[in-house]
Each structure stands twice: as structure tokens, then as C-alpha cells.
SEMARNU-203844 format. One record per residue (C-alpha): residue number from 1; x, y negated, z negated. Coordinates in pm, 1 decimal, always signed. Each point is the difference from the previous one (the first is absolute). Layout:
[node NUM, [X, Y, Z]]
...
# end
This chain:
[node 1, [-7115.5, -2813.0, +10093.8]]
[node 2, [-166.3, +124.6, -303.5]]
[node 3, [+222.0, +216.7, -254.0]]
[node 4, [-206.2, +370.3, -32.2]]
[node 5, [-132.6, +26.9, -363.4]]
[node 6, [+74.0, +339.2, +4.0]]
[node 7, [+295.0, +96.4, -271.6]]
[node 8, [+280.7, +164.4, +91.8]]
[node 9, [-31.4, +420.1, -194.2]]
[node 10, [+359.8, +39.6, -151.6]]
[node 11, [+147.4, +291.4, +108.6]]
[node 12, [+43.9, +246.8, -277.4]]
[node 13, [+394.1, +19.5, -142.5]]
[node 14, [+187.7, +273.9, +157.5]]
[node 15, [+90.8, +251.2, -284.9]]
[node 16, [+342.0, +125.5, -4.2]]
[node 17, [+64.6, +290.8, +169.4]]
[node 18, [+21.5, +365.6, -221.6]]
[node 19, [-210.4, -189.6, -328.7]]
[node 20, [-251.5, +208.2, +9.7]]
[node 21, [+223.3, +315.9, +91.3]]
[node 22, [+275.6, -77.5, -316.0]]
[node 23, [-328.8, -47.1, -218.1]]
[node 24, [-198.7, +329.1, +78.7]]
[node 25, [+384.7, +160.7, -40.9]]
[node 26, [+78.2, -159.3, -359.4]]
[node 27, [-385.3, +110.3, -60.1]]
[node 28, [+61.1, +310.2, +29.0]]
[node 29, [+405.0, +53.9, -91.7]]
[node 30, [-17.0, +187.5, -317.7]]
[node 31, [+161.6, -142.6, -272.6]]
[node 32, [+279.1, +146.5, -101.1]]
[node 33, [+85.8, +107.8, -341.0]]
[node 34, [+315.8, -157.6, -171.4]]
[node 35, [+282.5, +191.5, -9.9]]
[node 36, [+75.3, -126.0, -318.9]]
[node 37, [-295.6, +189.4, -109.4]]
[node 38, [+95.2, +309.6, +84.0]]
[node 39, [+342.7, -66.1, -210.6]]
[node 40, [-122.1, -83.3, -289.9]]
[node 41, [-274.3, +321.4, -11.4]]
[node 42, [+304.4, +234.9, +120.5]]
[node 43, [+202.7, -166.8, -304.7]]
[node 44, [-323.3, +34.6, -242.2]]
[node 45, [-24.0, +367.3, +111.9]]
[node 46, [+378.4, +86.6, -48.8]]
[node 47, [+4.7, -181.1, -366.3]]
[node 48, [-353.0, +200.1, -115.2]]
[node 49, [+154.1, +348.8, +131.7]]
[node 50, [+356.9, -85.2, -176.3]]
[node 51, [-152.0, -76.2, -328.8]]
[node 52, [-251.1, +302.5, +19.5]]
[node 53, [+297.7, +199.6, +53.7]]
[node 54, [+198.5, -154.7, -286.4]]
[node 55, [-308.8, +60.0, -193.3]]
[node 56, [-29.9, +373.5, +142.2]]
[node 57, [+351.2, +53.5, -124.7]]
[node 58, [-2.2, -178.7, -355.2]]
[node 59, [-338.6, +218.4, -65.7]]
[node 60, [+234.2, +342.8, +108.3]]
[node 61, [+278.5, -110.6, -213.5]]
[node 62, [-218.7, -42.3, -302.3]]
[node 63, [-147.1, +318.5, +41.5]]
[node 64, [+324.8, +138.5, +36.4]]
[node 65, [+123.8, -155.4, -319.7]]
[node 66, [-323.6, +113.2, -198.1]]
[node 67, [+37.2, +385.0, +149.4]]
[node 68, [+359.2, +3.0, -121.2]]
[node 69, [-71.3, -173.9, -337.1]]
[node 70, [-199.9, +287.0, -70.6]]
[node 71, [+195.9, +247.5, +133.3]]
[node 72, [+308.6, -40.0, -232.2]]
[node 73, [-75.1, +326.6, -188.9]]
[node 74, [+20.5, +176.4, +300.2]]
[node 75, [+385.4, -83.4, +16.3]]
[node 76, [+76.8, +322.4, -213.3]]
[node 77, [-116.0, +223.0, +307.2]]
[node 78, [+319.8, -126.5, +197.3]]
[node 79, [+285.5, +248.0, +80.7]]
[node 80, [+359.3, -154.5, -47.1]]
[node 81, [+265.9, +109.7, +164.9]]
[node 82, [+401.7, +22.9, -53.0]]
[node 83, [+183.8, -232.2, +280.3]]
[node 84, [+106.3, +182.2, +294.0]]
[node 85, [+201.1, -289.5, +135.7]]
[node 86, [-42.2, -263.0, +301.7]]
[node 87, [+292.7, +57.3, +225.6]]
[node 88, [-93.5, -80.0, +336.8]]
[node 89, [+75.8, +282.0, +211.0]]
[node 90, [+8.5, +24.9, +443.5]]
[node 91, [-342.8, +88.4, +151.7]]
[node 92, [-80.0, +344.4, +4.5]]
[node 93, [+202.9, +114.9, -272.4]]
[node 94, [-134.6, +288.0, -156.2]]
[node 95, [-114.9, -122.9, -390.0]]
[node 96, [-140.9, +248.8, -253.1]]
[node 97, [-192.3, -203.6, -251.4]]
[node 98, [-120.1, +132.5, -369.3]]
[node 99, [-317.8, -158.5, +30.4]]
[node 100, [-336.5, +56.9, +239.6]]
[node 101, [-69.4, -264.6, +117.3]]
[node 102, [+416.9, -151.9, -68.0]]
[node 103, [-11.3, -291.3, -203.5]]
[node 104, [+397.6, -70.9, -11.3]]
[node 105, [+356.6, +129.6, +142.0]]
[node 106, [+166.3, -33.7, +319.1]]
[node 107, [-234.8, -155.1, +311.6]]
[node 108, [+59.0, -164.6, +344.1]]
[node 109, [+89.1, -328.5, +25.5]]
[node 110, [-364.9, -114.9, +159.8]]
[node 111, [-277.9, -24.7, -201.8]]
[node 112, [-410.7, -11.7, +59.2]]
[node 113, [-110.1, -362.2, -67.7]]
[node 114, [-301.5, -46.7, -186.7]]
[node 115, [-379.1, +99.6, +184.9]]
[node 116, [-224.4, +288.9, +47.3]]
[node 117, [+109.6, +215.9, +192.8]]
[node 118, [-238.7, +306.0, +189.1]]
[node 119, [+293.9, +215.8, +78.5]]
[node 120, [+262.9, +127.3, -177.1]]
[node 121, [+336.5, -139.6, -106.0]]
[node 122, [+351.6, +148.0, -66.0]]
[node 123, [+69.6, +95.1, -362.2]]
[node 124, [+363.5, -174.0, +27.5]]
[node 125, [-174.1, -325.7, +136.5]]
[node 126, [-239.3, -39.5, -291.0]]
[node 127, [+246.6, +112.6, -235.8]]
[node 128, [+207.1, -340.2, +117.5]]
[node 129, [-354.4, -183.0, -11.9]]
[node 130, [-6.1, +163.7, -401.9]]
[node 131, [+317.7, -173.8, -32.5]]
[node 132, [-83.2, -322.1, +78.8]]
[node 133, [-263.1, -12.5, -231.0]]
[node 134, [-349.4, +103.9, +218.3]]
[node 135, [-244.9, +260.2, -139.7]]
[node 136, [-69.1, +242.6, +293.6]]
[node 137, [-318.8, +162.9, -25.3]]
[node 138, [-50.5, +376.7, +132.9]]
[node 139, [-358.9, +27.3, +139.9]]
[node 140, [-177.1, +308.8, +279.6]]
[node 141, [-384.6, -35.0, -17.1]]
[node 142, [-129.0, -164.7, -286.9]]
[node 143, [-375.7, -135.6, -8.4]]
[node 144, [-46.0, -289.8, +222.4]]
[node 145, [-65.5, -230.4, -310.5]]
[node 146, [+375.9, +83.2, -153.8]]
[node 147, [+103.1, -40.7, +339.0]]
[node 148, [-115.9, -336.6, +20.2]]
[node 149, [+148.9, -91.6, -339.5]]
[node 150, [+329.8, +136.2, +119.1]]
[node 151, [-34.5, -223.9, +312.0]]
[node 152, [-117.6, -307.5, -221.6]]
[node 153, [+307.3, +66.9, -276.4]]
[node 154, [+291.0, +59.5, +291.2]]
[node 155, [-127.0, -331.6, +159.9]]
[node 156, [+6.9, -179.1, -355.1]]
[node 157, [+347.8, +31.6, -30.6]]
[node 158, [+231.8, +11.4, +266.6]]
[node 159, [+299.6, -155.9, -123.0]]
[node 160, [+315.1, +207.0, +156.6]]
[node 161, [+154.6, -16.1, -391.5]]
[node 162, [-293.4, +87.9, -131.1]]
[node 163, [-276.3, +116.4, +269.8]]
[node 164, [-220.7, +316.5, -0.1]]
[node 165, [+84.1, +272.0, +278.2]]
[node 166, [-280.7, +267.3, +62.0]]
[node 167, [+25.9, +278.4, +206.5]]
[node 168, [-136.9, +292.0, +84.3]]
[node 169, [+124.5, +372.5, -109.9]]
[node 170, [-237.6, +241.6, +146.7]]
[node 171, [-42.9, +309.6, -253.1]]
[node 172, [-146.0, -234.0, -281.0]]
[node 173, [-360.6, +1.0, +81.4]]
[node 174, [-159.8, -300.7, -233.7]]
[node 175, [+297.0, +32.5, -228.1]]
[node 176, [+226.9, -289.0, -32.9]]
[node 177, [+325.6, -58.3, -91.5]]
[node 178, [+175.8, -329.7, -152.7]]
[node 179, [+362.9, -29.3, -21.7]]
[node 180, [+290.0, -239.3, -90.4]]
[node 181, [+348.9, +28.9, -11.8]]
[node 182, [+53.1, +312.5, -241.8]]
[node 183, [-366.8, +4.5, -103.0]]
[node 184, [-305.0, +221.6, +156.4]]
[node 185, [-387.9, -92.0, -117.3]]
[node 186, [-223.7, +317.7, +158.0]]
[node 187, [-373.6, +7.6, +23.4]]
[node 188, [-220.0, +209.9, +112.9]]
[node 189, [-217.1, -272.2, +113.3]]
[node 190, [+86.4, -388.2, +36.4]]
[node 191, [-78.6, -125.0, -355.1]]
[node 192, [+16.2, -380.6, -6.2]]
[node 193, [+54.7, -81.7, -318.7]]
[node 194, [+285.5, +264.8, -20.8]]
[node 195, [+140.0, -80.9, +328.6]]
[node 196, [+6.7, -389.5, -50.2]]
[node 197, [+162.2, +51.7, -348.7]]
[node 198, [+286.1, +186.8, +151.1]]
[node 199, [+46.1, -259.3, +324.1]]
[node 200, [-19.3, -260.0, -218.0]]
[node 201, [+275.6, +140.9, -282.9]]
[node 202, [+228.0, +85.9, +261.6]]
[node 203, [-23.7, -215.9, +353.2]]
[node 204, [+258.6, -252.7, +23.3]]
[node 205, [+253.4, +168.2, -200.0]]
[node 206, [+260.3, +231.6, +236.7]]
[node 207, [+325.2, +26.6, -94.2]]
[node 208, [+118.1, -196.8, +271.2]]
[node 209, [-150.6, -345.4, -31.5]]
[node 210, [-270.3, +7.4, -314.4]]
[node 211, [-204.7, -273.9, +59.4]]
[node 212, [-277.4, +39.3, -280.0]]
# end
């Protein structure tokens, strides 16, 4: 019997099952973005924004520095006062100072920590706050540019031996009042170079724990 010269087609090879499905789904599966990525910009981010702000505050100081430089003349304006003590006394005692705003004698035994403050503050607080060395800073309504160089100079120091305190005393309009322990700078308008001088010649150096 004669062999048929026709050949045998080869049946195609079976794919595997799901090829074609995984490859359309890594075709279109975004690609994700390394974490790592991410890290390293957050890091970037958080460095640039520390050293602006380092950079921010080394520009205030110097400005500070140059306003007080110049204000040393203005150091004869200051009031000095006799010491009126710095027994600590119960809260609520009733304390009749010599000087408005006090800048020494008896006061309660909690002070105001350095910051700027919108509200008021009691005298025999601060006067404790005088004592260890902060300048508090008497302000009502002064032009929003002094304002904002109050806010800027309370924020520049805040060390509790030798930080800024400013609060508000309503009654003083755009006057503002400096003081230290037994020492009172008034203006009748916040003068930098004046005002700078006098936080400069006297911060850090209450009675209790001079640290300048």
C-alpha cells in the first residue's frame, strides 16, 4: 500500500494558560515610584527649610546687634531705680510697688516665661520674670511694623535666664515700655535703635542667676 505524500501540519504549541492575561496586566501596571525617593526629597526639603531658618535667624540677630550698636547713646534715657527687694511672697498678697510698671521688690513665686504675649500679665509675675534676668516689654497698639519687630525680637531670645517677655498693657496706645530689674526705658513710639540698646545692656543679667 502506497504511503500518502501528503505531510503531516504540526499542530501549533499550546500557550500557557493566563500569558497573554499577566502580559496585558504588567503592560499596563503603573510603575511605581521608589519609596526611597520620596525619603530622600522629604530629607532634602527638611535640610533646605532648617538652614533657611538658621539663615532667617543669623540675618535677625545681626540686625539686632547693628540696631543696638548704634543705640548705645540712647542708654542715658534709662530710669534707675533703688531695690525694692525680691522676697517671694503667697499669691494674692497685696504689694505696693514704687515704680509703674514695678521693676523690683516682693513678687509671687511664679513667673511669666519668655514669649509674646496678647493679654495681660500680673505685675508680681513679671516682677519674678525681672528677677531672673528677662526684659519684659509693655506694649497696647503700636503700628503693625513695631509690632512685628516686637514679635521678631521676643522670638530671638527666649532663653528663661535671659528671654524677652512682651505683653500687653492697654492704656499705652503706640507707646512702649522696656524694663529690667530696677530699670524702666519709655518711648513714645518703639524706637529700635533705643530699644535694642537697652535689651541688649540689660537682658541676661537679674539678680538671681546673671547669665551675661
Amino acid at each position: 500500500m502506497a504511503k500518502s505524500s501528503r505531510k503531516r501540519k504540526k499542530a501549533p504549541a499550546k500557550q500557557p494558560k493566563n500569558v497573554s492575561s499577566k502580559r496585558s496586566a504588567e503592560e499596563t501596571k503603573p510603575t511605581s515610584f521608589p519609596t526611597r525617593y520620596v525619603i530622600y526629597g522629604i530629607a532634602v526639603l527638611a535640610l533646605a527649610g532648617a538652614g533657611y531658618g538658621f539663615f532667617a535667624a543669623q540675618q535677625e540677630e545681626g540686625a539686632f546687634e547693628a540696631f543696638a550698636a548704634a543705640g548705645q547713646s540712647e542708654l542715658k534715657r534709662v530710669e534707675t531705680f533703688p531695690n525694692e527687694g525680691r522676697t517671694h511672697v503667697p499669691a494674692g498678697t497685696q504689694i505696693n510697688y514704687g515704680t509703674n510698671p514695678p521693676t523690683s521688690g516682693p513678687h509671687f513665686i511664679h513667673w511669666v516665661n519668655p514669649g509674646f504675649y496678647e493679654t495681660s500679665k500680673g505685675r508680681s509675675n513679671l516682677v519674678h520674670s525681672l528677677e531672673h534676668g528677662m526684659i519684659v516689654i509693655y506694649y497696647d497698639q503700636p503700628s503693625a511694623e513695631d509690632l512685628e519687630t516686637l514679635k521678631r525680637w521676643t522670638a530671638l531670645f527666649p532663653g528663661p535666664w535671659s528671654g524677652i517677655v512682651s505683653v500687653r498693657r492697654a492704656g499705652l496706645g503706640e507707646k512702649v515700655i522696656l524694663t529690667a530689674w530696677r530699670r524702666i526705658l519709655r518711648l513714645d513710639r518703639l524706637e529700635t535703635e533705643a530699644a535694642a540698646a537697652f535689651i541688649d545692656a540689660y537682658r541676661g543679667r537679674g539678680p538671681e542667676n546673671p547669665v551675661r
